[in-house]
N, C-alpha and C positions, 0 to 999 in steps of 0.2 A: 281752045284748050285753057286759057287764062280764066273762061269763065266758070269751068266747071273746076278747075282750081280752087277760086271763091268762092263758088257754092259747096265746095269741100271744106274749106277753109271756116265757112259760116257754119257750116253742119255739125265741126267739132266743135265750137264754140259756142253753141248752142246747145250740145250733150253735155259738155264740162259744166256750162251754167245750171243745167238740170240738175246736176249730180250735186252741184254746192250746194244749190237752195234744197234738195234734200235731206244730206249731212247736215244743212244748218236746221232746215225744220226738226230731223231727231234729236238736234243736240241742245232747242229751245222745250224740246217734249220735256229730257231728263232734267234740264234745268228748274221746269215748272215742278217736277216733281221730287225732285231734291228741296224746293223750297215748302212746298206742300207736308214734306215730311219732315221740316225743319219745325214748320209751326205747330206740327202736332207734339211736336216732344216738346219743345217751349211750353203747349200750352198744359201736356201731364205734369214739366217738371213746377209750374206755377202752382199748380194742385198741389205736389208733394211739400213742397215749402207754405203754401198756406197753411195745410196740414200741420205740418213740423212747428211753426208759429204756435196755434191755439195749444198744440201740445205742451208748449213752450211756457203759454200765458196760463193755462192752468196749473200748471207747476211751481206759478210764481216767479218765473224768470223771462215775462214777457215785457215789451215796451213799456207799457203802464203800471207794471210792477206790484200788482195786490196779490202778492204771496208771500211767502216767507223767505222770499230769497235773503242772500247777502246784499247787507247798502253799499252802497258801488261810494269810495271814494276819490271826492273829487279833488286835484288842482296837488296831489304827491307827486311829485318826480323822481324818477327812476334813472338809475345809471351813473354815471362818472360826475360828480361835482367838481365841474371846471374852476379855478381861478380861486378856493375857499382853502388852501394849503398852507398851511401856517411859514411864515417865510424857514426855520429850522429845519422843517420838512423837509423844504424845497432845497436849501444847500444842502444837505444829506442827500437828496435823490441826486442832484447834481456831481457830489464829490465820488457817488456810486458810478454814474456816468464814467467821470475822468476815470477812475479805476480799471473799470472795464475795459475803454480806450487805450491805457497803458498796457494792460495784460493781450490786448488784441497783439500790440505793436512787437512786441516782448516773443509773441511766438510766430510773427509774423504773418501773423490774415491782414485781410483789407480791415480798412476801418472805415466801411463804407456806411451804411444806414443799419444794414442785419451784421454785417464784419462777415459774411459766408464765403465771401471771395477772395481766394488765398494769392498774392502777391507773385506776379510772373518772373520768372527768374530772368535776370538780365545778362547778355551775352555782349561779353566785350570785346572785340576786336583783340585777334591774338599782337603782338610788339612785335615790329621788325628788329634785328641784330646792327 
């Protein structure tokens, strides 16, 4: 009886490994073909954009630039000029600051970083007699 146990025993174990290496074979199939139609669209969307390029460079707004595009300027910077504030400026924006900070205090918000956070009220222990 022990032996046809094991030979029971090997039997399922031998059907379950069937079944994996099946499941895995289909699920190496989809994979092949999931990549297969990865590279097909790569290789339209490659078309589309070399496309969109020459259309690009005949228009004159292509890498090498022989059209009439606009001249691209170089070496302007954009955005906030840190540190060139005239020192008058600067106490002005600062004594703005303090202002603010008084007026936060004054009606009682935090004067945190934004002042959004309004001050919890504090509870005092009532006085024994």
């Amino acid at each position: 009886m022990a032996r046809e146990s094991r030979d029971e025993m090997q039997n399922r174990l031998n059907g379950a490994a069937e079944q994996i290496g099946g499941a895995l074979g289909r699920l190496a199939g989809r994979i092949d073909n999931w990549e297969q139609q990865r590279d097909e669209i790569a290789s339209e969307l490659r078309k589309y954009i070399a496309s969109a390029q020459e259309m690009l460079t005949s228009l004159g707004h292509g890498d090498n630039g022989g059209g009439s595009g606009k001249p691209q300027v170089q070496g302007v910077r954009r955005g906030h000029s840190r540190g060139k504030m005239s020192a008058q400026a600067r106490q002005q924006q600062h004594e703005d600051w303090k202002a603010q900070r008084r007026t936060m205090k004054l009606h009682e918000k935090g004067v945190g970083k934004k002042g959004t956070h309004a001050k919890k009220a504090v509870q005092r222990p009532l006085m024994e007699k």
